[in-house]
C-alpha positions in Angstrom: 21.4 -17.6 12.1 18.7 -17.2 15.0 19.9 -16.4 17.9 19.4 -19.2 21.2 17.8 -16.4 22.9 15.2 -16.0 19.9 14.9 -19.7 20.0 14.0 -20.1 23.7 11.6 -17.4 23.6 9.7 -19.3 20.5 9.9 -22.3 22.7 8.1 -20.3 25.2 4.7 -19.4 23.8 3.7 -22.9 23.8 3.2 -26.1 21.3 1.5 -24.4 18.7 4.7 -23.3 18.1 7.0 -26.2 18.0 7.4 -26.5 14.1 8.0 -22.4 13.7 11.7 -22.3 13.9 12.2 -25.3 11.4 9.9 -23.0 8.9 12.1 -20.1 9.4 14.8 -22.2 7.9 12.6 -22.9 4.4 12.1 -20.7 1.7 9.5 -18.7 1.7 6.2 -18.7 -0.6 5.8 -16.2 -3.7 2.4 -14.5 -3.8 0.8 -11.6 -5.6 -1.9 -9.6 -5.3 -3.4 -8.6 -8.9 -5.4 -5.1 -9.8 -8.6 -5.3 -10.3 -9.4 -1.8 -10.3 -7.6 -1.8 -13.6 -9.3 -4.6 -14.9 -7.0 -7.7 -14.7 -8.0 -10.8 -14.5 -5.3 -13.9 -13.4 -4.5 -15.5 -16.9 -3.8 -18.9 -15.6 -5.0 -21.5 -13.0 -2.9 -20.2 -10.2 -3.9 -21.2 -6.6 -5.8 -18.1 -4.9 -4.7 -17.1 -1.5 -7.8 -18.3 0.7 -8.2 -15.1 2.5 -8.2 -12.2 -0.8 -10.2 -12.6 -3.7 -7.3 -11.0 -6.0 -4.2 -12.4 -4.2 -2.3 -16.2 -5.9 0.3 -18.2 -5.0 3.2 -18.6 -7.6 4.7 -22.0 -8.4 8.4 -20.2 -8.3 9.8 -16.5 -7.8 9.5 -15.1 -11.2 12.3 -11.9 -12.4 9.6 -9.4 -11.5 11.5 -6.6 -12.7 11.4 -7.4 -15.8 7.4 -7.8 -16.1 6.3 -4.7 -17.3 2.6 -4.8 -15.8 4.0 -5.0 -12.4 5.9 -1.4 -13.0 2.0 -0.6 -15.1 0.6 -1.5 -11.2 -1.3 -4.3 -12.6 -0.1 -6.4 -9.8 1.6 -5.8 -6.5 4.2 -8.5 -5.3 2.9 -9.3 -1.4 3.3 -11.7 1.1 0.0 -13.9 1.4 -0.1 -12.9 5.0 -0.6 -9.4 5.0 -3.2 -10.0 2.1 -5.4 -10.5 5.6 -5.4 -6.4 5.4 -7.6 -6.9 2.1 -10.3 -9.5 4.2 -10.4 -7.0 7.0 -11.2 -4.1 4.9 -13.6 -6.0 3.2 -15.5 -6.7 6.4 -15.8 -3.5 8.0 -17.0 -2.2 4.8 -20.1 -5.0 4.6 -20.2 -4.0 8.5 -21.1 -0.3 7.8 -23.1 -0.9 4.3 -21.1 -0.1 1.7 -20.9 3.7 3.3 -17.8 5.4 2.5 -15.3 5.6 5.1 -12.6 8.2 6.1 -9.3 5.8 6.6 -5.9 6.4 8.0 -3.0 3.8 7.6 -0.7 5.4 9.7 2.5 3.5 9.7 1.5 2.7 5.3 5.1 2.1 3.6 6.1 0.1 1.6 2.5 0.7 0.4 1.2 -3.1 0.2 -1.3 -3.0 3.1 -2.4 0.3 1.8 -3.3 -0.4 -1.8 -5.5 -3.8 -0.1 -7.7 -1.4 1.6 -7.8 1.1 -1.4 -8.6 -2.0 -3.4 -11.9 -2.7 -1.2 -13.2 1.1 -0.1 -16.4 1.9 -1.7 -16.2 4.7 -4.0 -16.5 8.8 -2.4 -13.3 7.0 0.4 -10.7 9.0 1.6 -8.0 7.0 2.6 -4.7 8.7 4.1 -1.4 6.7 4.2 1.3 8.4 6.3 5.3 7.3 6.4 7.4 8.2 9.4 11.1 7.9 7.3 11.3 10.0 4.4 13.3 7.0 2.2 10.1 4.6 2.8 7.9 7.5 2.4 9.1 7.6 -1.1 8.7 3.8 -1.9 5.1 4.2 -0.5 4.5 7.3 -3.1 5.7 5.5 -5.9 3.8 2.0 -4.9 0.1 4.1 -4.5 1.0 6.0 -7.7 1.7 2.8 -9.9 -1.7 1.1 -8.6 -3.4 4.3 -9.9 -6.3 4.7 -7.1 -6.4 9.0 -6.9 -8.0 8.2 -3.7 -4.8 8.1 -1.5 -3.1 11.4 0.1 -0.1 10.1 0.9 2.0 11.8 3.9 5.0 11.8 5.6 5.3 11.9 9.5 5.4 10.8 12.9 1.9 9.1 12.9 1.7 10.2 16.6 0.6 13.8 15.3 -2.8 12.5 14.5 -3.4 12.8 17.8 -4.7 16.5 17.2 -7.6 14.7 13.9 -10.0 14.1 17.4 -12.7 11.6 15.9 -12.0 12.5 12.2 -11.3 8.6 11.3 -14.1 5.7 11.1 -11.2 3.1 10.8 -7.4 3.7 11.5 -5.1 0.8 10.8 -1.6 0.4 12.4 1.3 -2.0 11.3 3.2 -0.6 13.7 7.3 -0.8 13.7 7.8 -4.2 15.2 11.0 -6.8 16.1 10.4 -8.2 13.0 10.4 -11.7 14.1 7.9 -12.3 11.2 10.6 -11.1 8.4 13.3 -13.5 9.7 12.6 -16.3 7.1 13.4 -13.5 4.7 15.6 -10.8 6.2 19.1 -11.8 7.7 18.9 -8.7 9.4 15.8 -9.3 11.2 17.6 -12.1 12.9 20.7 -10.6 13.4 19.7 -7.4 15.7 16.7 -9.1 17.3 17.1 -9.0 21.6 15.0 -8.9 23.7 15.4 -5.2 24.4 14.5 -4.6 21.2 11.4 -6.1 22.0 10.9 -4.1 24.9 11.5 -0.8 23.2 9.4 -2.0 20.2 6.4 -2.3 22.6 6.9 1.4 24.1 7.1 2.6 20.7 4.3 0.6 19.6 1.8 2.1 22.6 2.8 5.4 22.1 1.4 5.0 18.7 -1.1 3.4 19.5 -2.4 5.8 22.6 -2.2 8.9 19.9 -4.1 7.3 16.9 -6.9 6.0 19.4 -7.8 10.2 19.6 -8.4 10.1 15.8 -10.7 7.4 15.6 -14.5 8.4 15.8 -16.0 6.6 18.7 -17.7 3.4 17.4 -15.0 3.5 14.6 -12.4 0.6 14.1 -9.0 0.2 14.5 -6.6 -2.1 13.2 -3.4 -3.6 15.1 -0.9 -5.3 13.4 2.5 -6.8 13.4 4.9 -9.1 11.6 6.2 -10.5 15.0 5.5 -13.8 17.1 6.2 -12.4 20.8 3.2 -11.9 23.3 4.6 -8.6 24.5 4.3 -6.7 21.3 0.9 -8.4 20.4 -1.6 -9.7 22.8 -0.1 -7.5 25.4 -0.8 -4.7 23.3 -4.3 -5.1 22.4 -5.3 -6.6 26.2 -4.0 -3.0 27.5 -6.1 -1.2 24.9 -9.1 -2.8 25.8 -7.9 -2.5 29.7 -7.3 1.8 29.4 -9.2 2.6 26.6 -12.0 0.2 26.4 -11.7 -1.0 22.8 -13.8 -4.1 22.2 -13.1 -7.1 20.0 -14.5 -7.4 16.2 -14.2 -11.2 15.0 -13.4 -11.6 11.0 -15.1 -14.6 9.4 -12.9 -14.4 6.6 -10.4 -15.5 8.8 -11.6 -17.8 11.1 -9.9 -20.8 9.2 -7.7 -23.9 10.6 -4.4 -23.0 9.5 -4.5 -19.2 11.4 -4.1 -19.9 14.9 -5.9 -17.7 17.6 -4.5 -15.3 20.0 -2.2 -16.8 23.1 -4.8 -16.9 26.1 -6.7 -13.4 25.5 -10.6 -13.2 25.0 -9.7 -10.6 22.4 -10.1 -12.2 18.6 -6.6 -12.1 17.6 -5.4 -14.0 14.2 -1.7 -15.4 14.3 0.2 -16.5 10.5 2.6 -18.5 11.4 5.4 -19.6 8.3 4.6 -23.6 8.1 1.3 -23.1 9.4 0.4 -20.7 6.8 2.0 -20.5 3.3 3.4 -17.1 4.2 5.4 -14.8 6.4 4.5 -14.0 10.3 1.7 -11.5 10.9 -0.3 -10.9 14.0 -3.9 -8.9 13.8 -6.5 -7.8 15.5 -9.0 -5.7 15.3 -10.7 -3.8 17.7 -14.0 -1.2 18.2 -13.8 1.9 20.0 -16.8 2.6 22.1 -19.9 4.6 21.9 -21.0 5.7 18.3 -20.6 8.8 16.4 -20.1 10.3 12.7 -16.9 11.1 12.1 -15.7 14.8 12.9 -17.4 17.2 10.6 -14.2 18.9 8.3 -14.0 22.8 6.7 -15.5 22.6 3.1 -13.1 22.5 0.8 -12.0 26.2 -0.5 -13.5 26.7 -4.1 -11.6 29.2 -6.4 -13.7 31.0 -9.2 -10.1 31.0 -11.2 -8.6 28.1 -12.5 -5.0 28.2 -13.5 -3.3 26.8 -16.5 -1.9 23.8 -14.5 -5.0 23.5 -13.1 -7.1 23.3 -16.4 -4.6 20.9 -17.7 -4.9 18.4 -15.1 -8.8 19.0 -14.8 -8.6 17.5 -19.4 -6.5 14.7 -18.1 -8.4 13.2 -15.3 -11.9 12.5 -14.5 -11.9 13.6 -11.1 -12.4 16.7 -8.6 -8.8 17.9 -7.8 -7.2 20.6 -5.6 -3.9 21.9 -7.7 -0.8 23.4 -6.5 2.2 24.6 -8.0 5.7 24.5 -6.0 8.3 26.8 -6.1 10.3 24.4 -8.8 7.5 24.3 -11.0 6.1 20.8 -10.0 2.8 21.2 -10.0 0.2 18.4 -7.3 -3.3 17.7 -7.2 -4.8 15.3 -4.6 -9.0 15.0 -5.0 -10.6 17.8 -3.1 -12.3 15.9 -0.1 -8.4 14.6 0.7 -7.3 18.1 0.8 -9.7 19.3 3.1 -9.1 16.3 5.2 -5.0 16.5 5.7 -4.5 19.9 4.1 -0.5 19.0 4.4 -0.5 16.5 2.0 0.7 17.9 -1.6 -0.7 15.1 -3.8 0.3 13.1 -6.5 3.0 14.5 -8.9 0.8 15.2 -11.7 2.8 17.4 -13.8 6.2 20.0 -14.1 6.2 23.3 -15.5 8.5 23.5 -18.0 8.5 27.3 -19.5 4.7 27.7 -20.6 4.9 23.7 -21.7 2.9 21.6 -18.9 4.1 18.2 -19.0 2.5 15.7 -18.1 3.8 13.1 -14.7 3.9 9.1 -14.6 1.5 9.6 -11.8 -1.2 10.6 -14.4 0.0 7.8 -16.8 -0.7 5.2 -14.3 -4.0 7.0 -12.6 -7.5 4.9 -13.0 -9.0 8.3 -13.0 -7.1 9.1 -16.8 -9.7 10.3 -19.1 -10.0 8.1 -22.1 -8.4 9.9 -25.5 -7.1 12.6 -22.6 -3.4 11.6 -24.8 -2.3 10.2 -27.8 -1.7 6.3 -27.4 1.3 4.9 -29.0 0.8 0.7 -28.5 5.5 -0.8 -28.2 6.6 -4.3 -27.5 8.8 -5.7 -24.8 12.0 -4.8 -25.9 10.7 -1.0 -26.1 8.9 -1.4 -23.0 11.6 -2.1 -21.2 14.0 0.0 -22.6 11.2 2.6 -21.3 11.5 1.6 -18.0 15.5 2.2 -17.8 14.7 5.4 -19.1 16.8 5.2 -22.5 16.1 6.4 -25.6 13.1 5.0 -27.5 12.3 5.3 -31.3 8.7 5.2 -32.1 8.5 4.9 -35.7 5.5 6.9 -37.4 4.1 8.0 -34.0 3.0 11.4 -33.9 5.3 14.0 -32.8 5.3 15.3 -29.2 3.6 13.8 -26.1 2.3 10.7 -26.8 0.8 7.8 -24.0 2.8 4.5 -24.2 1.2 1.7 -24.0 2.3 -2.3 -23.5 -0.2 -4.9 -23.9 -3.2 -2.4 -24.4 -2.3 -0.8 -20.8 -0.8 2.7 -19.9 3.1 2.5 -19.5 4.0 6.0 -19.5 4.7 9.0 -22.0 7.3 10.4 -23.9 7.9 13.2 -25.8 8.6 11.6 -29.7 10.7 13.8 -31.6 10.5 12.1 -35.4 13.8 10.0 -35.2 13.8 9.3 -31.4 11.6 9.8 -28.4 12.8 11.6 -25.2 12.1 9.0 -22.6 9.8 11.0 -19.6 9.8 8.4 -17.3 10.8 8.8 -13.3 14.8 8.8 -12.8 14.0 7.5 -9.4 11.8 4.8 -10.6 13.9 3.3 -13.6 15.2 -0.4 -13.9 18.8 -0.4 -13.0 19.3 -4.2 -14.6 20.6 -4.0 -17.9 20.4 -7.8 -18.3 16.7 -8.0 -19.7 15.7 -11.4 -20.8 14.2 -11.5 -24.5 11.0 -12.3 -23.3 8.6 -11.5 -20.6 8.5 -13.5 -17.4 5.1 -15.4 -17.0 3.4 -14.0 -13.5 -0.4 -13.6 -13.6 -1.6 -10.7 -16.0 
């Protein structure tokens, strides 16, 4: 229930905002944003989202659990809304010709925002996505891992500490920790601990962040606020004071310029508002901003090169087809992130790409689900849905006359993940963390996009 305080405070910002809190009582729209690094193509005539080339609306909320290409990465599931991250990537790459460009997401998790701008950087980008809380740090790992772009050095930690990267970013994007006034249509919780202290303390937190990022960015370099809430005080206010003490000037989007996203609440700064009945999706407020002066972006150390390359090393160098810094921990994990990303954020450990396991390396889901996989790197083993999913909740599988050992699954002609096939059954490798809880699996598929 929202709160008469919340209510009042809608009622406040004015009459483009008279029909909000009767849309915060509907259900919300389904949308999905499909992979087109990996070659999908929507198989139907869904409606596209106006503002991203790969994102559609559903008709209904389909069991997405049990669709085996979403686990794949094929697709990500993501309000329509924040699909607005994919347009603004888009343009500041047009804006700088194609160029590669050094990117930090700093507040990244659950990860849908981050795989957008993967999904538009021209090849040779670097993009770092950091996670303050370790939990959500985890959901973003596996989220960048299942939409396979080895482009992404994913970290963990208070995004303040950029602070010290002076000028090493040409874009930084922020969806900072917010109210959540956005989320309330679907989050009770949203609604149920929202004050108007909370907003207060959101906006501290939110321009301490800010203030510390701002160092990282390269002058002439972009940055990107965001934030799924409706208030003035965490928005508008926000972005008027940055271009106030640090003299960040306005970048208009084209791609969204359109009727139905309503413009920033008396500011000269081009601001885009998503409003639920306004727009078929969630609440979102953006804007995007230009630091001043120009520059190239902080020259880094050159990556170290070793002469020796280890067995882990040579094993994930077979499997993909990309330049990669390995390490092995302590427990016999072993991590490789591309070698550029290493030498930018030298904390970040990589991908999971593999586990020492005596002198056996075996190979991680990571590698499975990577765009960067080496054709013929494993032996392909094609299941159906029932197998697939029985995959996925990480029981046994039998694989008939498959080859013995490690073998690549495969479900509808796309990498699921491997397992180790023993003659009469296959020991299921897939992530404990990442498994399908459900045991009620329907007999067929659910129809999404792919």
């Amino acid at each position: 229930m929202l709160k008469p305080e919340f209510i009042a405070s809608i009622a406040s910002l004015g009459p483009d905002f008279e029909g909000l809190v009767g849309a915060l009582s509907t259900e919300p729209e389904v949308s999905v944003r499909i992979n087109s690094a990996k070659g999908v193509r929507a198989a139907g005539a869904f409606e596209p989202v106006p503002w991203c080339a790969d994102g559609f609306y559903l008709p209904a909320r389909e069991a997405f659990t049990f669709d085996a290409a979403m686990h794949q990465g094929l697709y990500y599931v993501q309000d329509a809304s924040s699909m607005a991250m994919a347009a603004v990537a888009a343009h500041i790459v047009e804006a700088g010709g194609g160029a590669p460009l050094r990117w930090l997401d700093a507040c990244a998790a659950p990860g849908g925002k981050t795989t957008a701008i993967a999904s538009r950087l021209p090849a040779g980008s670097q993009l770092v996505a950091n996670e303050y809380d370790r939990r959500r740090a985890a959901v973003l790992e596996e989220n960048v891992a299942k939409w396979g772009n080895p482009d992404i050095a994913c970290v963990c930690g208070d995004a303040v500490r950029f602070a010290g990267m002076r000028g090493v970013f040409d874009v930084v994007s922020a969806d900072v920790p917010c109210s959540g006034e956005g989320m309330m249509r679907k989050d009770a919780d949203a609604a149920a601990q929202w004050s108007s202290a909370l907003v207060a303390d959101c906006a501290r937190t939110q321009w301490r962040i800010v203030e510390a990022l701002w160092q990282a960015l390269r002058p002439g370099g972009t940055f990107v606020y965001s934030t799924c809430t409706f208030n003035r005080t965490e928005n508008e206010d926000i972005v008027e004071r940055m271009a106030r003490e640090l003299g960040a000037e306005g970048v208009a989007v084209a791609a969204l310029e359109r009727p139905e996203i309503l413009r920033g609440l008396s500011v000269s700064l081009p601001c885009y508002r998503f409003l639920p009945g306004r727009v078929r999706g969630e609440g979102l407020f953006l804007c995007v901003l230009r630091k001043p002066g120009m520059a190239d972006a902080a020259p880094l150390r050159a990556p170290r090169m070793t002469g020796r390359r280890d067995a882990a090393a040579a094993a994930v160098d077979s499997w993909l087809d990309c330049d990669m810094a390995v390490t092995t921990a302590s427990d016999g994990s072993v991590y490789a992130l591309p070698r550029a990303l290493s030498a930018l954020v030298p904390e970040a450990r990589g991908m999971h790409v593999a586990q020492m396991k005596g002198r056996d390396i075996v190979p991680g889901q990571a590698v499975a689900l990577s765009t960067a996989l080496r054709e013929g790197a494993f032996v392909g083993v094609d299941v159906d849905y029932s197998v697939a999913m029985a995959y996925l909740r990480r029981e046994a599988v039998t694989l008939g006359d498959a080859p013995r050992g490690i073998v690549l699954l495969r479900y509808c002609g796309r990498p699921l993940g491997f397992a180790k096939n023993l003659g009469n059954r296959a020991n299921n490798m897939y992530p404990q963390a990442w498994r399908v809880m459900s045991t009620h699996v329907p007999d067929t598929p659910p129809c999404v996009v792919v």
